[in-house]
C-alpha positions as CSV (number, residue, x, y, z in Angstrom):
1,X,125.3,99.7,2.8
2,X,125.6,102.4,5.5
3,X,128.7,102.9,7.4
4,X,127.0,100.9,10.6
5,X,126.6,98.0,9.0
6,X,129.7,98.0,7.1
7,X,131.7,98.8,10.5
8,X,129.4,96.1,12.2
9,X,130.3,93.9,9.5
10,X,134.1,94.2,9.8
11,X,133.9,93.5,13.8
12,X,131.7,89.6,12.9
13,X,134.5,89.0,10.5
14,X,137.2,89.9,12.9
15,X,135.3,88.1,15.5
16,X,135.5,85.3,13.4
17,X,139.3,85.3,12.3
18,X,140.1,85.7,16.1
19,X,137.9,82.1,17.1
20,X,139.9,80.6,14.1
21,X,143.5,81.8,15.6
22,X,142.3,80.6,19.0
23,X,141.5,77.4,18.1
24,X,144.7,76.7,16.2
25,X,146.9,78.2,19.1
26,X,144.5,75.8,21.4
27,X,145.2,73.5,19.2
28,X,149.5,74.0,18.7
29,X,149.5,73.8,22.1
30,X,147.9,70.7,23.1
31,X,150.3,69.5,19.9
32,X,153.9,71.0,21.4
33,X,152.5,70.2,25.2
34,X,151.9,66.1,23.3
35,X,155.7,66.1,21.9
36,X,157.2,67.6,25.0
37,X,155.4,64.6,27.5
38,X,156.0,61.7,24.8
39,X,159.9,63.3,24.9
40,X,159.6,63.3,21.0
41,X,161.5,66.8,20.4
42,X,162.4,67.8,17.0
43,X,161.4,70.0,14.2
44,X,157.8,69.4,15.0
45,X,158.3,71.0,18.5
46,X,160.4,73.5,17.9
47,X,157.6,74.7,14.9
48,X,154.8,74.8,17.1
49,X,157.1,76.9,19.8
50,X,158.2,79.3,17.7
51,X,154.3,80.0,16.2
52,X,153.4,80.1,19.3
53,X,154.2,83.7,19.9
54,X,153.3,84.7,16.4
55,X,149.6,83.4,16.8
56,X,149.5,85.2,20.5
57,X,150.8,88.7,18.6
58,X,147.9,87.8,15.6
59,X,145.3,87.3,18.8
60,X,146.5,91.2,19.9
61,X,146.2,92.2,16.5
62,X,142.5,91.3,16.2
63,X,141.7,92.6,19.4
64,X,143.2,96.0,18.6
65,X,141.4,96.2,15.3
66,X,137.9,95.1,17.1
67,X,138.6,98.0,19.4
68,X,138.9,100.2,17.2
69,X,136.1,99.5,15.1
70,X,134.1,99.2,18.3
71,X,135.5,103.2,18.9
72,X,134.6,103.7,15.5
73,X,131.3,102.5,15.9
74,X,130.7,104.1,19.5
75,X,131.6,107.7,17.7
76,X,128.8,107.4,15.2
């Protein structure tokens, strides 16, 4: 495999990771926003809130490492 495809290949499964932790923080969201209207606040709430901020640092992650590989790519 040459290193085009192999880079090119590393970008889909990024792409791919980042729909995944998109769709779950769409997902904890609609789930914490549920609790918080139904005035149901316990551990289940305070769980989604606090992965809240760790999904949105994975989403920055992903796009960093997409960039880069996108660099990568542009440089060969």
């Amino acid at each position: 495999m040459s290193k085009v495809d192999e880079i090119k290949a590393r970008i889909d499964w990024l792409k791919e990771l980042f729909k995944i932790v998109i769709t779950i923080m769409v997902a904890d969201i609609a789930g914490v926003a549920k609790l918080y209207i139904d005035n149901e606040i316990g551990i289940l709430f305070y769980m989604g809130a606090v992965l809240l901020p760790m999904f949105s640092i994975a989403c920055v992650t992903i796009s960093r490492k997409i960039e880069a590989h996108l660099n990568e790519l542009g440089e060969l």
